[in-house]
C-alpha positions as CSV (number, residue, x, y, z in Angstrom):
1,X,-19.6,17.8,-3.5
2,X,-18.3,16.5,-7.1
3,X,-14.6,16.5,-7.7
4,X,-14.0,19.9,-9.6
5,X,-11.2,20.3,-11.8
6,X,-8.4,22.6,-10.9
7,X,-8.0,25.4,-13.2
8,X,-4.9,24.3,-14.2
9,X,-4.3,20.5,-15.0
10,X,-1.5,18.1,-16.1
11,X,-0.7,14.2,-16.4
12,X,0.4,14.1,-13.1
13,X,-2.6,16.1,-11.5
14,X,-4.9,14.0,-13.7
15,X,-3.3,10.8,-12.6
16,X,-4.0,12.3,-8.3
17,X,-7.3,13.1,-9.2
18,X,-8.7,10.2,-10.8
19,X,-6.6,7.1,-8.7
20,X,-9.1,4.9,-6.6
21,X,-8.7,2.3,-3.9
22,X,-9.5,-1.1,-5.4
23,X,-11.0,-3.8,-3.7
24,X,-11.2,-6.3,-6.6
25,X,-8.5,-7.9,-8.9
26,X,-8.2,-10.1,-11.7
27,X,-6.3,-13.2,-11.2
28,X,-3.3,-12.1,-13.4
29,X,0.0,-11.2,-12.3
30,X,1.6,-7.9,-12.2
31,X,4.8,-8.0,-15.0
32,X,7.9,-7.9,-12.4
33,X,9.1,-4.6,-14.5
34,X,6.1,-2.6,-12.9
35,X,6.8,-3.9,-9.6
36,X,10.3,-2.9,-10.0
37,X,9.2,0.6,-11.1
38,X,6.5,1.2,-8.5
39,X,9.3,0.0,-5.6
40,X,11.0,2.6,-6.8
41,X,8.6,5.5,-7.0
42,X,8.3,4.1,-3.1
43,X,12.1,4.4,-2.6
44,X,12.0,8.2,-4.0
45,X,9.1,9.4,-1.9
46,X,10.1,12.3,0.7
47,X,11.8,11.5,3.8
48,X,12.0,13.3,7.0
49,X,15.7,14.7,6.9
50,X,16.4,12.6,3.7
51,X,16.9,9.4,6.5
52,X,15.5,6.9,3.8
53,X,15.2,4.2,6.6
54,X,12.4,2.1,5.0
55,X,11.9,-1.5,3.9
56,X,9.8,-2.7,1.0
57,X,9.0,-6.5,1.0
58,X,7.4,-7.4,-2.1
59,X,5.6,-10.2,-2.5
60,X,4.3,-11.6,-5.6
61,X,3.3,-15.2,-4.7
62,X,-0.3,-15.7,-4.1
63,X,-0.2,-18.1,-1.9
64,X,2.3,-16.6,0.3
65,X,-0.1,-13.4,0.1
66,X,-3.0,-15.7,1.4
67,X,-0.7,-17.1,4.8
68,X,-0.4,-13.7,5.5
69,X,-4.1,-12.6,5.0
70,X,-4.5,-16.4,7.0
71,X,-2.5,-14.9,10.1
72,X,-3.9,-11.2,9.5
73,X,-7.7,-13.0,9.9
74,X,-7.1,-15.3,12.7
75,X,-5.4,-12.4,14.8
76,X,-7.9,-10.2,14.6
77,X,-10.7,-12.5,14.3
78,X,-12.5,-11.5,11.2
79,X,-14.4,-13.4,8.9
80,X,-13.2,-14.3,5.2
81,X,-10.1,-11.9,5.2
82,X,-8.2,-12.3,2.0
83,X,-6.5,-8.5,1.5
84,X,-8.6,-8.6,-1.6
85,X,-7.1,-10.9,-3.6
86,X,-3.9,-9.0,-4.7
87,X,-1.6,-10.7,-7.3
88,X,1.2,-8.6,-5.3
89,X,1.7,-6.6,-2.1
90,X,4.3,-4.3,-0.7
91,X,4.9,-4.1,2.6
92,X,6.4,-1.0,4.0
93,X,8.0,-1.1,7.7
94,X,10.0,1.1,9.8
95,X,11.9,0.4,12.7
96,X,10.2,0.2,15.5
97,X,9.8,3.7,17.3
98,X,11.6,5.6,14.2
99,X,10.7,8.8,14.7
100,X,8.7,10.0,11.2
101,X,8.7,6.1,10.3
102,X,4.6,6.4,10.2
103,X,5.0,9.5,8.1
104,X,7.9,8.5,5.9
105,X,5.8,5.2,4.8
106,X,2.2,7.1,4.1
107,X,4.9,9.3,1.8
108,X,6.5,5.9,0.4
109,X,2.9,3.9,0.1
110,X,0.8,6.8,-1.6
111,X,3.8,7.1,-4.3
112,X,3.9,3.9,-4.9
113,X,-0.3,4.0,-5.2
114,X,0.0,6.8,-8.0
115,X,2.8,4.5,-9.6
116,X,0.6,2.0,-10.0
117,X,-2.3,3.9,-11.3
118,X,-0.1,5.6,-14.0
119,X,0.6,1.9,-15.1
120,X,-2.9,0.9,-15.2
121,X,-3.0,-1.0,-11.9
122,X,-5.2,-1.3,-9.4
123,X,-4.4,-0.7,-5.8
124,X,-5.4,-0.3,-2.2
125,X,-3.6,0.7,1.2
126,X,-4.3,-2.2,3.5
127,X,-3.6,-0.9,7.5
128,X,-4.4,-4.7,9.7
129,X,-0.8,-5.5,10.3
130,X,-0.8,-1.8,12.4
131,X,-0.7,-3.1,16.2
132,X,-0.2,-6.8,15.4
133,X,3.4,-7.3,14.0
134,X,4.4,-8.8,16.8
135,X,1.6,-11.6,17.2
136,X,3.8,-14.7,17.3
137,X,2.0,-15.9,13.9
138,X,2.0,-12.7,12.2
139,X,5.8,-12.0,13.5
140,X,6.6,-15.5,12.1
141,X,4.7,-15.0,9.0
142,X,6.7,-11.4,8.5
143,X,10.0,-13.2,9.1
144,X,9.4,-15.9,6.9
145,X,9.0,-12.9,4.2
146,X,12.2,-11.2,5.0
147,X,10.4,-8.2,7.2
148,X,13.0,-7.3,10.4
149,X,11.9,-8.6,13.6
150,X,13.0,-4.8,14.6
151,X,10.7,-3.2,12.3
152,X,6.8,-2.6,12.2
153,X,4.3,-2.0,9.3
154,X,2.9,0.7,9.1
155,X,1.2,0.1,5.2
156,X,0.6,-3.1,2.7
157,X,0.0,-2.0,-0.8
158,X,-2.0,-4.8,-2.7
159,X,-1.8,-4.5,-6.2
160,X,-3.3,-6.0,-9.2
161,X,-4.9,-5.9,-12.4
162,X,-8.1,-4.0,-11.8
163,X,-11.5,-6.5,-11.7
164,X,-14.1,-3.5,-10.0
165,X,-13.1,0.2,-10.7
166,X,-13.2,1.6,-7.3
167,X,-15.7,4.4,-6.3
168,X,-15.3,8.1,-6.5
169,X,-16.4,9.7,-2.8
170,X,-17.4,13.1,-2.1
171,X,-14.4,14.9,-0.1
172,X,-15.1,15.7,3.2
173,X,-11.8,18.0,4.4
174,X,-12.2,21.6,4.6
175,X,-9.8,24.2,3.0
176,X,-9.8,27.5,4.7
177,X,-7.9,30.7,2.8
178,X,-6.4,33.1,5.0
């Protein structure tokens, strides 16, 4: 089924309907000003009982990006992984065993998608680092970016300038009316 408009509609509702997960970027970098501002849209996401207990690690080094794609592919033994190529990604951790840390980040990393969008950026949520944190070259790759030994990722944002528009997909949930 095509995406139907609501029946009432606004920037914000227009910026939700029409964001999509890119997979290809432009070798540019992202101004540090929107990384600032989409950080913060992160930092201003819902909370469960306003704890705020997150940590954004932005990274806007390329090459520091690529280690940590390196360690990503070598740990979980796929071919060519690059995390698409971001000029930037967020990482967003909890501590370990926090209860609603899973929850409070998907809040955190889908704000900080729509930021992005509304600047004209590209992103994608990136999950591989879910269940291998503590993989003594990932963990050392994680500390050598400033993430807390105590904490675990639970989302990577890559962001960039937008080389492929990502693709529109039917939705498949169900909304029942009672």
């Amino acid at each position: 089924m095509r995406r139907r408009n609501p029946v009432r509609t606004n920037p914000v509702i227009e910026n939700i309907l029409s964001r999509r997960s890119v997979r290809a970027f432009r070798d540019e970098p992202v101004a540090r000003e929107d990384l600032e501002a989409i950080v913060a849209c992160g930092q201003w996401a819902p909370s469960a009982m306003n704890r705020q207990e997150w940590t954004f690690v932005v990274v806007d080094d390329r090459e520091r990006v690529a280690r940590l794609a390196e360690v990503i592919r070598v740990a979980l033994a796929r071919d060519a992984y690059d995390m698409y190529g971001p000029a930037a990604i967020v990482i967003v951790a909890h501590e370990k065993g926090a209860p609603f840390g899973r929850e409070d980040d998907g809040c955190a990393m889908q704000s900080m998608m729509l930021a992005a969008h509304s600047l004209g950026l590209g992103s994608v949520w990136i999950n591989q680092l879910q269940g291998i944190c503590d993989e003594p070259a990932v963990r050392a790759e994680l500390d050598a970016l400033g993430v807390p030994a105590t904490a675990e990722v639970h989302g990577v944002c890559a962001l960039g300038h937008v080389a492929a528009e990502g693709t529109a997909h039917d939705r498949k949930s169900r909304v029942v009316w009672t």
